[in-house]
N, C-alpha and C positions, 0 to 999 in steps of 0.2 A: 378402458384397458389399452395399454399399449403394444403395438404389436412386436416383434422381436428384435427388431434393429431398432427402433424406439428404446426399447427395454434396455440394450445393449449400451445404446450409446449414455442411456440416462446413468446407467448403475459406474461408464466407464468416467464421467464427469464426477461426478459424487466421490467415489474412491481417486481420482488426480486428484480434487482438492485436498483430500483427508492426508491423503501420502503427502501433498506438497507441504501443507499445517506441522505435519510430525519433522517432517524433514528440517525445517525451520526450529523448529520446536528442541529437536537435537542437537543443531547447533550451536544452537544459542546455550543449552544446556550444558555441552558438549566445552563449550569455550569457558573458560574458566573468570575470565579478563571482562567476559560480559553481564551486563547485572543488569540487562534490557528484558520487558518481557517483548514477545513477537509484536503486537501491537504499538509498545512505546518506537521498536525498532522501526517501526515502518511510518511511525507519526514524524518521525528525527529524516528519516528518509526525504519524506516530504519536505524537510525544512532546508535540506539539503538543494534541493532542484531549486530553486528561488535564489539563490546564488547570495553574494554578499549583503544584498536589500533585506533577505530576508523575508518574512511573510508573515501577513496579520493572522490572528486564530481564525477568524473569516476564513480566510484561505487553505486552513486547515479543514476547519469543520465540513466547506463545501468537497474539498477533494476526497475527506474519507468519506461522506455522506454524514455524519456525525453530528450530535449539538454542540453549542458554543459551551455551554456549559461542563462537556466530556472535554472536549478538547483542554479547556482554560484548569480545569484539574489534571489533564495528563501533562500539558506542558508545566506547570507550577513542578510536578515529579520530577519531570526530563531537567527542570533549571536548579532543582534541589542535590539531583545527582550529578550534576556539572557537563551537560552536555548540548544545553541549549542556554542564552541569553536572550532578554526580552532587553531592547531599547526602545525609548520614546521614538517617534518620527519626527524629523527636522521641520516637516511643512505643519502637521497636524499633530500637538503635545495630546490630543486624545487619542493618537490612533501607537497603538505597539506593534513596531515586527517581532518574532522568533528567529534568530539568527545561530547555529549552530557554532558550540564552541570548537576549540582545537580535538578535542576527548571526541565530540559530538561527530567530527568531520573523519576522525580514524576509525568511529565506529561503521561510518560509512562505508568507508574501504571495504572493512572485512565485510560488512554484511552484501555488497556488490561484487568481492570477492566469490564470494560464498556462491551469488547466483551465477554468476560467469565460467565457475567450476563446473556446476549444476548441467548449465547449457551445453557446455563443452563437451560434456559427458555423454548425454542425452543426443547431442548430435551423431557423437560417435555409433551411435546405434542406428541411424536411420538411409537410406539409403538415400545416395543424390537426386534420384526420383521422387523418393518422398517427400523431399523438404519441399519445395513448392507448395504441395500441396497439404502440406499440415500449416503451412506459413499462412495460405491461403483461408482453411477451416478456422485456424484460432482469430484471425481477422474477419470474419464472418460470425464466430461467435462472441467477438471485443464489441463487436457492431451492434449483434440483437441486444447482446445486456445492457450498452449503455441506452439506444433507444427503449427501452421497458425499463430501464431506471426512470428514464427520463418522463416516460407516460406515467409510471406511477409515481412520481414529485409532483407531477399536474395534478393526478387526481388526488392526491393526499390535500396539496395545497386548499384545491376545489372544495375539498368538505370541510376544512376549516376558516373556511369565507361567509361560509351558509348562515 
């Protein structure tokens, strides 16, 4: 059982994610011009950061945690609906980047717009005292999550070695 600042903090985690999800969720709903779901947005995102090289579904798959197989069907979507391109590599004719098209790159915009708005907003609310220390907490909890990702990849991996 946990005790009440436990309880507090678990229940205040739970509800930001949910509110951030819907948030997104209205957006994109919201926007008329977009025909992304949250997830494809944020797969196109990624493909964004990789710059003009682009990036293999490898590189997808690891960053969302994902299989190759999720991936190589959401991007086939994303290249159906014109906002990513798959090229061969020049050094390796096995290996494809995803490379975000023109459509792919304005969807970007908005959707970085969107969060920029978000944060701006959200600062507005907090006192210059607080930021450090929220800046502080959510780096402390970017930290725990990825370490217990990361232990639990180990142990996933571990039991399919056995």
């Amino acid at each position: 059982m946990l005790d009440v600042y436990s309880q507090q903090l678990n229940d205040l985690l739970v509800d930001s994610y949910r509110a951030l999800q819907k948030v997104e969720e209205k957006m994109v709903k919201g926007t008329q011009s977009i025909d992304l779901s949250i997830s494809e947005m944020h797969m196109l995102e990624i493909t964004g950061k990789y710059g003009e090289e682009g990036c293999t579904i490898s590189d997808l798959a690891q960053e969302l945690q994902i299989t190759l197989p999720s991936v190589t069907v959401a991007i086939k979507k994303l290249e159906r609906k014109g906002y990513v391109q798959k090229i061969k590599s020049e050094q390796d004719a096995r290996r494809v980047h995803v490379v975000p098209t023109r459509a792919g790159r304005r969807m970007n915009a908005v959707h970085r717009y969107f969060h920029e708005q978000m944060v701006r907003a959200f600062i507005r609310e907090i006192s210059e005292e607080e930021k450090p220390a929220l800046l502080k907490a959510m780096q402390n909890l970017n930290a725990f999550l990825e370490k217990n990702m990361d232990r639990m990849d180990g142990a996933a991996n571990k039991g399919q070695g056995d």
